[in-house]
SEZA-747807 format. One record per residue (C-alpha): residue number from 1; x, y, z. Coordinates in steps of 0.5 Angstrom, whole numbers. Example, Ala and Ser with C-alpha at 12.3 -4.5 7.8 and 13.67 -1.06 7.14 Angstrom:
<atoms>
<atom i="1" px="25" py="-9" pz="16"/>
<atom i="2" px="27" py="-2" pz="14"/>
</atoms>
This chain:
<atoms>
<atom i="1" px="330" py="245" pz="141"/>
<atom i="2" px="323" py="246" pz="140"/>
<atom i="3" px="324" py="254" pz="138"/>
<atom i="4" px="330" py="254" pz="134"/>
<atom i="5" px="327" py="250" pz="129"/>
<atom i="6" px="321" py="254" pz="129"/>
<atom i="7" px="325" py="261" pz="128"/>
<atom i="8" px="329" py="257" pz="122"/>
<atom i="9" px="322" py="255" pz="119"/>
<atom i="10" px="320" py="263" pz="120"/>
<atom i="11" px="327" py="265" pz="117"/>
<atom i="12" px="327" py="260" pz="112"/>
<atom i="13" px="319" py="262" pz="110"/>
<atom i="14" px="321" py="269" pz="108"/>
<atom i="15" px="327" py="267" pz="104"/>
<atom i="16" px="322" py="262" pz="101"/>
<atom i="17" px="317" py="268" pz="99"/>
<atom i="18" px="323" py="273" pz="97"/>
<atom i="19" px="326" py="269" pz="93"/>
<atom i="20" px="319" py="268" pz="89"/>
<atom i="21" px="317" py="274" pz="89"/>
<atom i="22" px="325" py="276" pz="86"/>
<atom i="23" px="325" py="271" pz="81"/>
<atom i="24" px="318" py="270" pz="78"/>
<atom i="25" px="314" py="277" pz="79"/>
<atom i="26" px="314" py="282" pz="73"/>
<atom i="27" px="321" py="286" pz="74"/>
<atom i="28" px="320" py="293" pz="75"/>
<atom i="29" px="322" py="298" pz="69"/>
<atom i="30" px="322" py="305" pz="71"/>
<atom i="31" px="323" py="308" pz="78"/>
<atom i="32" px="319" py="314" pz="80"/>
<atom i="33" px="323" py="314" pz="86"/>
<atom i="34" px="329" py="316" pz="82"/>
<atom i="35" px="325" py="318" pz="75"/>
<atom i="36" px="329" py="313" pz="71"/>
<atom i="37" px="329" py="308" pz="67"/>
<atom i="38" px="331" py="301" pz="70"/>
<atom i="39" px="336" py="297" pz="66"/>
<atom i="40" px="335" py="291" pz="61"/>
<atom i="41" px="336" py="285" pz="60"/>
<atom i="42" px="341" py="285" pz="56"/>
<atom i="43" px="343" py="282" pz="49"/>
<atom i="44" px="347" py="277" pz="48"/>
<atom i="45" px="353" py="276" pz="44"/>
<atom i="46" px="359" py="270" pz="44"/>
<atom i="47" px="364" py="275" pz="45"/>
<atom i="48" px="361" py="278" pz="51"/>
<atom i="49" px="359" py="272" pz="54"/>
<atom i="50" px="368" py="270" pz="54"/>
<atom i="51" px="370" py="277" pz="56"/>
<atom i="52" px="365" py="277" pz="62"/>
<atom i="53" px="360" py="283" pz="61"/>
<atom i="54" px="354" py="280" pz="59"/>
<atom i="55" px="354" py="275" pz="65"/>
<atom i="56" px="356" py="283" pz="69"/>
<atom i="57" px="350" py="286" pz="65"/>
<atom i="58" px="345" py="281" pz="67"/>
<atom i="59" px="347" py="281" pz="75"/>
<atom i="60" px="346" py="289" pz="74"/>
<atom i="61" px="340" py="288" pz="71"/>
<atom i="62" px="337" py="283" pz="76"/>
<atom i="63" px="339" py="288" pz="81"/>
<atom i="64" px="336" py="295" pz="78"/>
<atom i="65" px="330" py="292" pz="77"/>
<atom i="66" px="328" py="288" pz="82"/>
<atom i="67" px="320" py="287" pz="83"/>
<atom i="68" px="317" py="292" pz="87"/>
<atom i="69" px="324" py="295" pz="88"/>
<atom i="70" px="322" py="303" pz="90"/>
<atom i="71" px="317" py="299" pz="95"/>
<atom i="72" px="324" py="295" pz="98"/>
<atom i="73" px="328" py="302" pz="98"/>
<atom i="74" px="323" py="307" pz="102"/>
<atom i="75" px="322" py="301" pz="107"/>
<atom i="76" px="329" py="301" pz="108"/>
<atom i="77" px="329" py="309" pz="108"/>
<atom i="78" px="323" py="309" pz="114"/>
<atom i="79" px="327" py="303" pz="118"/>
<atom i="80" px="333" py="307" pz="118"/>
<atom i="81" px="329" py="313" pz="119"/>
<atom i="82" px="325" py="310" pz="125"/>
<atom i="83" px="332" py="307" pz="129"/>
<atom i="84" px="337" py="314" pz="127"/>
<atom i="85" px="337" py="318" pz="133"/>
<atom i="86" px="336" py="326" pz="133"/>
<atom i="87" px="342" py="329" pz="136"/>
<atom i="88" px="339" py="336" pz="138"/>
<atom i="89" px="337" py="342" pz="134"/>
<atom i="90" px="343" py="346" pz="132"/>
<atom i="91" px="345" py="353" pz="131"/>
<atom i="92" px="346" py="353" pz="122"/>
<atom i="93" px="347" py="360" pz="118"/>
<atom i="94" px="344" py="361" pz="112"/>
<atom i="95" px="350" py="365" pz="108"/>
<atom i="96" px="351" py="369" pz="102"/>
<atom i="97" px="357" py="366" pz="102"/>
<atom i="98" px="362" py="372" pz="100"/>
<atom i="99" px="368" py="371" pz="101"/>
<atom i="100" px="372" py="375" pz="107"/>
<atom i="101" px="378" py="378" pz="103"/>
<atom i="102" px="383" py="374" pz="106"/>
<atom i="103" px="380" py="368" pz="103"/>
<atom i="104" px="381" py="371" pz="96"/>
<atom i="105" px="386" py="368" pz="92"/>
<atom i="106" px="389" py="373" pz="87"/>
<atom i="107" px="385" py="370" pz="82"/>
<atom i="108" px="379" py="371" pz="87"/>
<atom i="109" px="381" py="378" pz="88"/>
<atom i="110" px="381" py="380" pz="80"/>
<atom i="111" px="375" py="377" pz="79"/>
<atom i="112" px="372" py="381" pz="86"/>
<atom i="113" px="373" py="387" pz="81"/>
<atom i="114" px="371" py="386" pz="74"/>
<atom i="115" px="363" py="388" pz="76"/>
<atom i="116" px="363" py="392" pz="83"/>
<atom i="117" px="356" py="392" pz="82"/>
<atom i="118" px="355" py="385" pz="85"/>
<atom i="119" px="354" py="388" pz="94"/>
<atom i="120" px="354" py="384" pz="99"/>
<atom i="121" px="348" py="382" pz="104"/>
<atom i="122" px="346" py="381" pz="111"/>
<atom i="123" px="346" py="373" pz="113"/>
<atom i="124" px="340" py="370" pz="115"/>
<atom i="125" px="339" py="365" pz="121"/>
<atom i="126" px="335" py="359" pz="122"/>
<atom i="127" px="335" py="353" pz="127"/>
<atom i="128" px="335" py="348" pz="123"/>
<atom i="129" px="339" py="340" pz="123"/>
<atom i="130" px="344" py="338" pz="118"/>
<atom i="131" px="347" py="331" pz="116"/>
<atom i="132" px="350" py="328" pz="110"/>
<atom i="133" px="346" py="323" pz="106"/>
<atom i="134" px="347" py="317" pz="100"/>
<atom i="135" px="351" py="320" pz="95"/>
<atom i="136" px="354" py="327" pz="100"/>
<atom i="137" px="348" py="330" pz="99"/>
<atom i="138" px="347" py="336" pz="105"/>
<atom i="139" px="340" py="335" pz="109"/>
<atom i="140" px="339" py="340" pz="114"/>
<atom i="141" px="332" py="342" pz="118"/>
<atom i="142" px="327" py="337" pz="121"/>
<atom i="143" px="320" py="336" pz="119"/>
<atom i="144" px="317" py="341" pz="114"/>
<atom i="145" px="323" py="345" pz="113"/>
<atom i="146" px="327" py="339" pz="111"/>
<atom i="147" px="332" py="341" pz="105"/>
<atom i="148" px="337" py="338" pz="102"/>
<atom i="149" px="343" py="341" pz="98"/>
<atom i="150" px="349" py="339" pz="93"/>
<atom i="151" px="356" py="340" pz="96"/>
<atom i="152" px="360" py="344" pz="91"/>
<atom i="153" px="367" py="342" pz="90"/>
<atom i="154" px="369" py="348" pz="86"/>
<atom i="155" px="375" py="353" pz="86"/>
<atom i="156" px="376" py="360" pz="83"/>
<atom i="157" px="380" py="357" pz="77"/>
<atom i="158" px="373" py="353" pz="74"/>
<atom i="159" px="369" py="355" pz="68"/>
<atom i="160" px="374" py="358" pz="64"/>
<atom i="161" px="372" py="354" pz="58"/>
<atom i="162" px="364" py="357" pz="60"/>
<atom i="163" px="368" py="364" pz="59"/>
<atom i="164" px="370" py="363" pz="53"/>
<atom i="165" px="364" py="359" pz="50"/>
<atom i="166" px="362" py="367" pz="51"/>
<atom i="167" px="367" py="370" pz="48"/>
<atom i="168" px="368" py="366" pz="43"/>
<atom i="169" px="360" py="367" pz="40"/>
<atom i="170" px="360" py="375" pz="41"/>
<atom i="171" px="367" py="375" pz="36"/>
<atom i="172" px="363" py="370" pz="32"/>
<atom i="173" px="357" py="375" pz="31"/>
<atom i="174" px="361" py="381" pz="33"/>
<atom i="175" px="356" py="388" pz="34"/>
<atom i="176" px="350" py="385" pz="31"/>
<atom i="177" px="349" py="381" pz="37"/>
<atom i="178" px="349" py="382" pz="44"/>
<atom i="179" px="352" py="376" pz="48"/>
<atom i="180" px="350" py="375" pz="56"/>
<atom i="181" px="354" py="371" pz="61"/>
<atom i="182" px="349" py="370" pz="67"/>
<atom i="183" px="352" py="364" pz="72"/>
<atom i="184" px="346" py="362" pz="77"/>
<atom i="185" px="349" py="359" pz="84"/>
<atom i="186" px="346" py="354" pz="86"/>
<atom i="187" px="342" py="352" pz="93"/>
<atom i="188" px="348" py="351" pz="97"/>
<atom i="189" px="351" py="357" pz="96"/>
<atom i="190" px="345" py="360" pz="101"/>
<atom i="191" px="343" py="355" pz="106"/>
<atom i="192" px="349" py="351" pz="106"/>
<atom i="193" px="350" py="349" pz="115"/>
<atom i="194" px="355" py="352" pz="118"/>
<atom i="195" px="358" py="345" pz="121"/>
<atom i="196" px="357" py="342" pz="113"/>
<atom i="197" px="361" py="348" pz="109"/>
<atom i="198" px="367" py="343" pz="110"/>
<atom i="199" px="364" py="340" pz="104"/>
<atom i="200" px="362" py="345" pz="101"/>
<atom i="201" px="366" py="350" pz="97"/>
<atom i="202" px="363" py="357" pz="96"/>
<atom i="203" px="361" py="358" pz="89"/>
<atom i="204" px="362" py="367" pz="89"/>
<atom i="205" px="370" py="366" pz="88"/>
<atom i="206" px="368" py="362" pz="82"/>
<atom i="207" px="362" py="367" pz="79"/>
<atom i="208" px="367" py="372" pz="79"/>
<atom i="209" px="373" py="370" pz="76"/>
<atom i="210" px="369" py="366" pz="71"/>
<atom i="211" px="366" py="374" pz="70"/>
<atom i="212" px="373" py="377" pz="70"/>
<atom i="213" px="375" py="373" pz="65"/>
<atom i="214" px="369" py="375" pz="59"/>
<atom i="215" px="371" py="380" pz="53"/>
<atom i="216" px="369" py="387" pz="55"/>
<atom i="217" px="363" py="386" pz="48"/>
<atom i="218" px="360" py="381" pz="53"/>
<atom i="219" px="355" py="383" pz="59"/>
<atom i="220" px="355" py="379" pz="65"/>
<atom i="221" px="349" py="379" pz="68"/>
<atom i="222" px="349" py="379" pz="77"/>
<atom i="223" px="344" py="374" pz="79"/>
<atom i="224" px="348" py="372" pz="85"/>
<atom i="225" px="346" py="379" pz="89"/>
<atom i="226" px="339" py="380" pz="89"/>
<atom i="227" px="338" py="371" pz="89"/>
<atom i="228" px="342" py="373" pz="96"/>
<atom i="229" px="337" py="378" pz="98"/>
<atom i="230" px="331" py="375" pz="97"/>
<atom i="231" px="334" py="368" pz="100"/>
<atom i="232" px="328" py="369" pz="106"/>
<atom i="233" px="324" py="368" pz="100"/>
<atom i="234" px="322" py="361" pz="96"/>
<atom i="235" px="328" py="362" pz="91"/>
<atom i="236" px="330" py="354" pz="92"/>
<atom i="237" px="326" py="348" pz="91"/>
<atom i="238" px="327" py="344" pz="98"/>
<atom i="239" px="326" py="338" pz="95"/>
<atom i="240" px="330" py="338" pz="89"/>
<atom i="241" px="336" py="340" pz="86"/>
<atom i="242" px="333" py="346" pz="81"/>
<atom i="243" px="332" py="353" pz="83"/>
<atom i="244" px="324" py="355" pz="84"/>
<atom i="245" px="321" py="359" pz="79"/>
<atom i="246" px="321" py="365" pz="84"/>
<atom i="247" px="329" py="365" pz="84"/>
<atom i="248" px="328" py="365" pz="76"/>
<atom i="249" px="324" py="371" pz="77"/>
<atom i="250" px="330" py="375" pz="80"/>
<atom i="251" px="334" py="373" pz="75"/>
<atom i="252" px="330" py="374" pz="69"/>
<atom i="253" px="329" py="381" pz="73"/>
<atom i="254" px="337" py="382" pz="73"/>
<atom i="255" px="338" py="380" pz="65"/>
<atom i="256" px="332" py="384" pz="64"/>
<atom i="257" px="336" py="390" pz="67"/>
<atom i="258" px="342" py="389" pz="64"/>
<atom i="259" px="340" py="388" pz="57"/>
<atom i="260" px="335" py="395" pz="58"/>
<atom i="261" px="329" py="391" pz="56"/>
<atom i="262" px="322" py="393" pz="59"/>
<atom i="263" px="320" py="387" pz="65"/>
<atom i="264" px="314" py="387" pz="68"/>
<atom i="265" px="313" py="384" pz="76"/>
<atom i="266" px="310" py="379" pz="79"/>
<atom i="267" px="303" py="383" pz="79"/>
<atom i="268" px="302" py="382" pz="71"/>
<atom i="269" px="302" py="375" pz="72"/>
<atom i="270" px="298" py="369" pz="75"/>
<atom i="271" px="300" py="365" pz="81"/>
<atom i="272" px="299" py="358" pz="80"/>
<atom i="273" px="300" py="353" pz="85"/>
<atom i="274" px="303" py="345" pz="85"/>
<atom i="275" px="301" py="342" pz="92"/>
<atom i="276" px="305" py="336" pz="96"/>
<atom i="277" px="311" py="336" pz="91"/>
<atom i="278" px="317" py="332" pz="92"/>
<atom i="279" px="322" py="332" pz="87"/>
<atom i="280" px="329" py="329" pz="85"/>
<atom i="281" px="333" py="330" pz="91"/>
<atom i="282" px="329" py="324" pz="95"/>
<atom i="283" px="330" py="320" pz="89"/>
<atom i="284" px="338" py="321" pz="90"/>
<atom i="285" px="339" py="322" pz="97"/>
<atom i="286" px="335" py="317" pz="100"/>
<atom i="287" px="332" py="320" pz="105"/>
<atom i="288" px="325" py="319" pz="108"/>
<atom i="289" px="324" py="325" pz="111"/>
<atom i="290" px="325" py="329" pz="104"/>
<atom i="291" px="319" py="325" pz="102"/>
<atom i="292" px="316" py="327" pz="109"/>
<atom i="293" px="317" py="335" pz="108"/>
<atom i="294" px="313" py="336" pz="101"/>
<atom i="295" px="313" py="342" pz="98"/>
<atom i="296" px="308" py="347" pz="95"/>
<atom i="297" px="311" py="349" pz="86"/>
<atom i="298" px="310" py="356" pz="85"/>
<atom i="299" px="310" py="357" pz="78"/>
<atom i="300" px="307" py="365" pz="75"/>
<atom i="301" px="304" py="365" pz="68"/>
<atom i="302" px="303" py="372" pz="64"/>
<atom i="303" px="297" py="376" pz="63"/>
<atom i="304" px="295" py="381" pz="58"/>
<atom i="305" px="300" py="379" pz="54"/>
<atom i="306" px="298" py="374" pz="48"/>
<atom i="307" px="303" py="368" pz="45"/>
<atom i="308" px="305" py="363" pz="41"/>
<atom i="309" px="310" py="357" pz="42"/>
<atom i="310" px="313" py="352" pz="37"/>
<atom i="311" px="317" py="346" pz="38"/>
<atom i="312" px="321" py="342" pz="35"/>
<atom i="313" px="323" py="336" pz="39"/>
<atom i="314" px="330" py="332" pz="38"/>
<atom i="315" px="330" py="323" pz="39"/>
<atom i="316" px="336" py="322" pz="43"/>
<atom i="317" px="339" py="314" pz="43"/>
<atom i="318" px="341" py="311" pz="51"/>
<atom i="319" px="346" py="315" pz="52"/>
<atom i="320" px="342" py="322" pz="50"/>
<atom i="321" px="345" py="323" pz="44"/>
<atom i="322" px="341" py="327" pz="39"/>
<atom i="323" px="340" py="321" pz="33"/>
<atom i="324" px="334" py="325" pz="29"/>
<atom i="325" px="329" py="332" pz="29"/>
<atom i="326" px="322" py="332" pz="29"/>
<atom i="327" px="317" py="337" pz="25"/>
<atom i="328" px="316" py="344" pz="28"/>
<atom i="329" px="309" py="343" pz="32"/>
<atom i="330" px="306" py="348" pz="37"/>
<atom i="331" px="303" py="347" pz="44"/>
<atom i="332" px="303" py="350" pz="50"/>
<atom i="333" px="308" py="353" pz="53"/>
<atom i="334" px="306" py="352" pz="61"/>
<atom i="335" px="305" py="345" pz="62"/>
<atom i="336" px="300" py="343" pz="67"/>
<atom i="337" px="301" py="338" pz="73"/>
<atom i="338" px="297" py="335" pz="79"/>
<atom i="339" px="299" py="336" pz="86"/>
<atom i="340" px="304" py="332" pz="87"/>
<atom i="341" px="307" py="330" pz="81"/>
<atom i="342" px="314" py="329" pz="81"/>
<atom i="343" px="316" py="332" pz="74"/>
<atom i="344" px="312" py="340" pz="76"/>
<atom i="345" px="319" py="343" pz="75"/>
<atom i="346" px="317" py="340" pz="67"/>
<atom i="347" px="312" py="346" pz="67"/>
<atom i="348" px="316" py="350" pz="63"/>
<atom i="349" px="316" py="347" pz="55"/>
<atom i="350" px="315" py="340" pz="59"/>
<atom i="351" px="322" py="338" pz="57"/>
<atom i="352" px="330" py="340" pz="55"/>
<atom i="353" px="329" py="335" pz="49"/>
<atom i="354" px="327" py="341" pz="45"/>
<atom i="355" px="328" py="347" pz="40"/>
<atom i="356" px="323" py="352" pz="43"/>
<atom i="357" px="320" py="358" pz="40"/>
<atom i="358" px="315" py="363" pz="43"/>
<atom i="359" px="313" py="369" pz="39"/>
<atom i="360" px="310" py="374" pz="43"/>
<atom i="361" px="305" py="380" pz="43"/>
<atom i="362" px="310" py="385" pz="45"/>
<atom i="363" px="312" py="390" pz="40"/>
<atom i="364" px="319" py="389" pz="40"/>
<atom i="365" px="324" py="388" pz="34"/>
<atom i="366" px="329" py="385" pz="39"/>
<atom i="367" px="329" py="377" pz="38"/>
<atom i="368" px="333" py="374" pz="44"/>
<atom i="369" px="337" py="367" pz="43"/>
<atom i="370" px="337" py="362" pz="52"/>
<atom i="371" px="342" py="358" pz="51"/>
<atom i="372" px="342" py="354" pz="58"/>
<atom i="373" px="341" py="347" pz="62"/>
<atom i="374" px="334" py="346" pz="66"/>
<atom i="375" px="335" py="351" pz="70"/>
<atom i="376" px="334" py="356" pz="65"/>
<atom i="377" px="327" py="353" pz="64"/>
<atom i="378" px="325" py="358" pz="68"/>
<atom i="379" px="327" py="364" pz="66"/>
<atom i="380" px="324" py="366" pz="59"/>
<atom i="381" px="316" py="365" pz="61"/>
<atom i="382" px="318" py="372" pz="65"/>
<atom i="383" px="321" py="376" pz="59"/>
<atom i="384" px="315" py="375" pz="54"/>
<atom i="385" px="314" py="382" pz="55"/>
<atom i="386" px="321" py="384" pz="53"/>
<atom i="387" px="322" py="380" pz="47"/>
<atom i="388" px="319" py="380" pz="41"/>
<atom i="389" px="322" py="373" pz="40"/>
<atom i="390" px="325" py="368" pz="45"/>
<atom i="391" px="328" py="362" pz="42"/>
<atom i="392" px="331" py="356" pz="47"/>
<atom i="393" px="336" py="352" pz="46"/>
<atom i="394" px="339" py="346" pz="51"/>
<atom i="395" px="346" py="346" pz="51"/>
<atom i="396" px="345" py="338" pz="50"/>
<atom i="397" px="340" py="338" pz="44"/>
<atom i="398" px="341" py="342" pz="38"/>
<atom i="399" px="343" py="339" pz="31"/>
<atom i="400" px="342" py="346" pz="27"/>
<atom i="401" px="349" py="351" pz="25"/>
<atom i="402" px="348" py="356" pz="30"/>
<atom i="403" px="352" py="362" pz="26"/>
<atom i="404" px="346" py="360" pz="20"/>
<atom i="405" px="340" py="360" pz="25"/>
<atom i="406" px="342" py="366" pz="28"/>
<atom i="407" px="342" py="369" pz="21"/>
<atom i="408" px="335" py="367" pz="19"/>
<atom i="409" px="332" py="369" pz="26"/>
<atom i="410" px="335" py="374" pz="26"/>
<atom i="411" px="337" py="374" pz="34"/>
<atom i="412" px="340" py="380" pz="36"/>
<atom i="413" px="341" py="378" pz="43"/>
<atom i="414" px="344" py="372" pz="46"/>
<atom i="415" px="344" py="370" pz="53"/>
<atom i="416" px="348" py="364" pz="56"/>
<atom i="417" px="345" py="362" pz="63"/>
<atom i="418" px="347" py="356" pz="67"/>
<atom i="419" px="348" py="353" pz="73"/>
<atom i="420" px="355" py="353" pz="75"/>
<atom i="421" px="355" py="345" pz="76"/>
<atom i="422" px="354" py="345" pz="69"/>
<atom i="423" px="358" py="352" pz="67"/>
<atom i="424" px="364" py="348" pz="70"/>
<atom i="425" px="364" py="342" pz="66"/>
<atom i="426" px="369" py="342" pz="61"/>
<atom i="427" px="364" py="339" pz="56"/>
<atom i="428" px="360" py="346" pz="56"/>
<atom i="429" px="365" py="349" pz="52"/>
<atom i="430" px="365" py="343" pz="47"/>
<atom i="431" px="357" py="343" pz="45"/>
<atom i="432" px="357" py="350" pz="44"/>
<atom i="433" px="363" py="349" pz="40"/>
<atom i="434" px="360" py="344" pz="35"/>
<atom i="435" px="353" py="349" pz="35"/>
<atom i="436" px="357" py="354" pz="31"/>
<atom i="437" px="361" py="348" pz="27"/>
<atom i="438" px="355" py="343" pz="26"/>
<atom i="439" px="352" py="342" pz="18"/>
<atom i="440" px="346" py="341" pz="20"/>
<atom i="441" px="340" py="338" pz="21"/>
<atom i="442" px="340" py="329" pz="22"/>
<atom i="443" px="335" py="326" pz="18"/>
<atom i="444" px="327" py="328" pz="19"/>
<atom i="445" px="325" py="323" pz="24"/>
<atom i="446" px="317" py="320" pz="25"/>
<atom i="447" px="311" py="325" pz="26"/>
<atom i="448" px="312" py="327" pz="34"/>
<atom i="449" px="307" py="326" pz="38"/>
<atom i="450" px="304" py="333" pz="41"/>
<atom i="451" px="302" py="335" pz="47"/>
<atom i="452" px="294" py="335" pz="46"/>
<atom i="453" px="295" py="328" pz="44"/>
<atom i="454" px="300" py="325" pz="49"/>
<atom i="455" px="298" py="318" pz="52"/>
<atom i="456" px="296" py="320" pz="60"/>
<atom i="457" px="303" py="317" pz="64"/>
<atom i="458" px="305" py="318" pz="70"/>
<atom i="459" px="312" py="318" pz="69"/>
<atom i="460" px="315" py="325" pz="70"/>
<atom i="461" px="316" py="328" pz="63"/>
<atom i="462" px="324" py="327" pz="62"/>
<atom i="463" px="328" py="333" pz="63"/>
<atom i="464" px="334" py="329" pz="59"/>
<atom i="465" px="340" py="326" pz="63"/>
<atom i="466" px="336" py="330" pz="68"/>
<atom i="467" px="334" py="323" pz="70"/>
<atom i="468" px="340" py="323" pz="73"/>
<atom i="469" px="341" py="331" pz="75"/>
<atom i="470" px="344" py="332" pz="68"/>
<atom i="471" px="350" py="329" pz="68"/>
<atom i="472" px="354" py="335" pz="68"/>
<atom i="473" px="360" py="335" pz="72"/>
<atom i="474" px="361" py="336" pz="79"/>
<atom i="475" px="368" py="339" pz="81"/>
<atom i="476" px="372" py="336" pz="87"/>
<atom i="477" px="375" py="340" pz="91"/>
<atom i="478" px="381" py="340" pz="88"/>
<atom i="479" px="377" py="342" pz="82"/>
<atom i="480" px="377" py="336" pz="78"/>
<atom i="481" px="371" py="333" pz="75"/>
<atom i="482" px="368" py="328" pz="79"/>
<atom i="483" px="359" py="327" pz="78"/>
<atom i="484" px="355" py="334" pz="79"/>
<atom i="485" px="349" py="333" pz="81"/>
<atom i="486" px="348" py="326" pz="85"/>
<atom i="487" px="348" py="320" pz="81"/>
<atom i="488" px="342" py="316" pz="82"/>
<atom i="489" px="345" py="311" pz="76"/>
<atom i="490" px="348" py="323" pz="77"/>
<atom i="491" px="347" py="334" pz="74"/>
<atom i="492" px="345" py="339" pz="71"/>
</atoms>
């Protein structure tokens, strides 16, 4: 009897010590991990207590915040990594996804025929693993070249309201403006392992009937081709849901020749580097072995060319809607990281919650207006030699009439670009609708903070509900709404 007694001591000891280190340590209030704000501790009313959502909150509370809670999760991740079991390499194809004909509805084929500039390309192979991870997120390879993808649930019939969002601005500024549609794919559509596809619909017969259905005045823009014939490249970030600057390169590089601007290539540009970056998707796969297969985050700043850029910042409550709007500051449009932070993909304008200005050197009286999601954070640095002026608005925050801000900064050209996750929710539509109605700005809010004067944190600067991959909307595979982009609390 002597061992029993003593196992049940030691199993009793360490129920002991948790429970002293979960009701007595400081409770944990942002994770890293999942670059998120943990919950509070909620208020108390008499009418929440009767109806049972105060005692909820509290167990919610008491559960996201735990002590040395992202400590807890990735020692859970390495045990399970330790005892998984490695099946083998298997053969996977990195796929263009273009749809072979007879998988074309008859939406999918009017679409195929609205741009016949869009090409097919050769495939690419690897040997690489695949699994499904937390939240059906797609992890495939082994070691280094670990990456992890969002399965798209879409159909061709999806976007329509993005498409008319296009439309509606280019009958709304008529022939003084020019309104670009550029719908970028996203990870998957590339790398997706063949024995995950069921899972995974393409997202090319979305691009093309979301194409078909633009006015004849609105330009679409093909991303999707040169994206497919540079996939050997770093176009994707493995660690995380974003595209890569360089994937941002090849579509700037593609608006630029559609909207007949001067572009300049990668020579003009200073390579800069951010060593051992691991981004979102760990956070919401969790996977260990995304962490253990850091990348490098390429960035490219223009030379040769001078620049300004002013912002305005915006307040957003809890639930990231836009409460007041700060003074117009300048800064430095390119932020600067150190190895291994988690928020480099920050680099461009260091946040969505902002108006973005940038007044270039280059002698042109064309002024461009970016309405876009996170994605298109990395677009406008490559088109400073294009513009004169480049303006950046978030489809999440904006308080202004966009039919007077147009007016006043005299845009000539208006470029929508968005991931097709957010393209697909119906709440695109919505925001860019109430920009064309909206009165005005809220009230000013209190001096903003700069960049020179930012206190030091170690926090990744928010890319908004990017917190949680931008909380746009994830369609199912029967195209209903469901989250985007993997909830962590969920893109773009």
């Amino acid at each position: 009897m002597r061992y029993p007694r003593f196992y049940l001591l030691i199993v009793g000891l360490v129920f002991a010590a948790f429970a002293v280190v979960f009701d007595t340590f400081p409770r944990s209030t942002f994770s890293p991990l999942e670059k998120r704000d943990l919950a509070t501790f909620p208020s108390f009313t008499m009418d929440r207590l009767l109806s049972g959502a105060f005692t909820k909150d509290v167990s919610t509370w008491f559960s996201d915040s735990e002590p040395y809670r992202d400590h807890f999760m990735q020692m859970s991740m390495e045990t399970k990594h330790a005892l998984s079991f490695n099946r083998g390499e298997e053969n996977v194809t990195f796929h263009a996804a273009t749809p072979d004909a007879s998988e074309l509805t008859s939406n999918d084929a009017v679409a195929q025929s609205h741009d016949p500039e869009m090409q097919q390309y050769e495939n690419h192979t690897a040997d690489e693993n695949a699994k499904i991870s937390n939240a059906g997120i797609i992890v495939t390879g082994s070691g280094k070249n670990v990456r992890a993808l969002m399965a798209f649930g879409g159909s061709s019939k999806g976007c329509v309201g993005y498409a008319q969002a296009c439309n509606l601005y280019q009958q709304t500024f008529g022939k003084a403006v020019q309104v670009y549609c550029l719908l970028i794919p996203t990870a998957v559509e590339y790398y997706c392992p063949e024995q995950a596809k069921r899972i995974s619909r393409p997202q090319y017969p979305t691009i093309r009937s979301t194409y078909a259905l633009l006015d004849p005045a609105v330009k679409s823009v093909d991303a999707y081709t040169p994206l497919g014939q540079h996939a050997q490249e770093d176009i994707y970030l493995r660690t995380d849901h974003h595209w890569a600057p360089l994937g941002g390169y090849y579509a700037a590089e593609a608006f630029a020749k559609t909207a007949g601007v001067p572009f300049k290539d990668l020579s003009h540009y200073e390579r800069k580097v951010v060593r051992n970056y691991v981004g979102s998707m760990y956070g919401y796969a969790k996977d260990v072995a995304i962490k253990n297969a850091p990348e490098d985050f390429v960035y490219y700043v223009p030379k040769g060319i001078t620049y300004t850029t002013t912002y305005t910042d915006y307040q957003v409550d809890k639930n990231y809607r836009v409460t007041a709007e700060g003074k117009p500051h300048s800064g430095a449009f390119f932020q600067h990281y150190r190895d291994g932070h988690p928020g480099a993909y920050c680099t461009f304008m260091g946040s969505d919650q902002r108006l973005t200005v940038v007044r270039t050197s280059t002698p042109s009286k064309r002024r461009l207006l970016i309405l876009k999601d996170s994605f298109g954070n990395a677009i406008p640095g490559y088109l400073f030699f294009s513009f004169g002026e480049i303006h950046v608005v978030d489809s999440r925050y904006f308080l202004k009439n966009m039919k007077d801000y147009v007016a006043q900064n005299k845009i000539t050209d208006i470029l929508f670009a968005n991931n097709i996750f957010k393209a697909y929710s119906p709440n695109i539509y919505k925001s860019y609708l109430r920009f064309l109605s909206q009165h005005g700005v809220a009230p000013t809010a209190a001096p903003v903070t700069t960049e020179k004067s930012a206190p030091k944190t170690d926090k990744p600067a928010s890319t908004s509900p990017e917190k949680s991959l931008e909380k746009a909307t994830q369609p199912t595979a029967e195209g209903a709404s469901a989250h985007s982009e993997p909830a962590a609390a969920a893109t773009e």
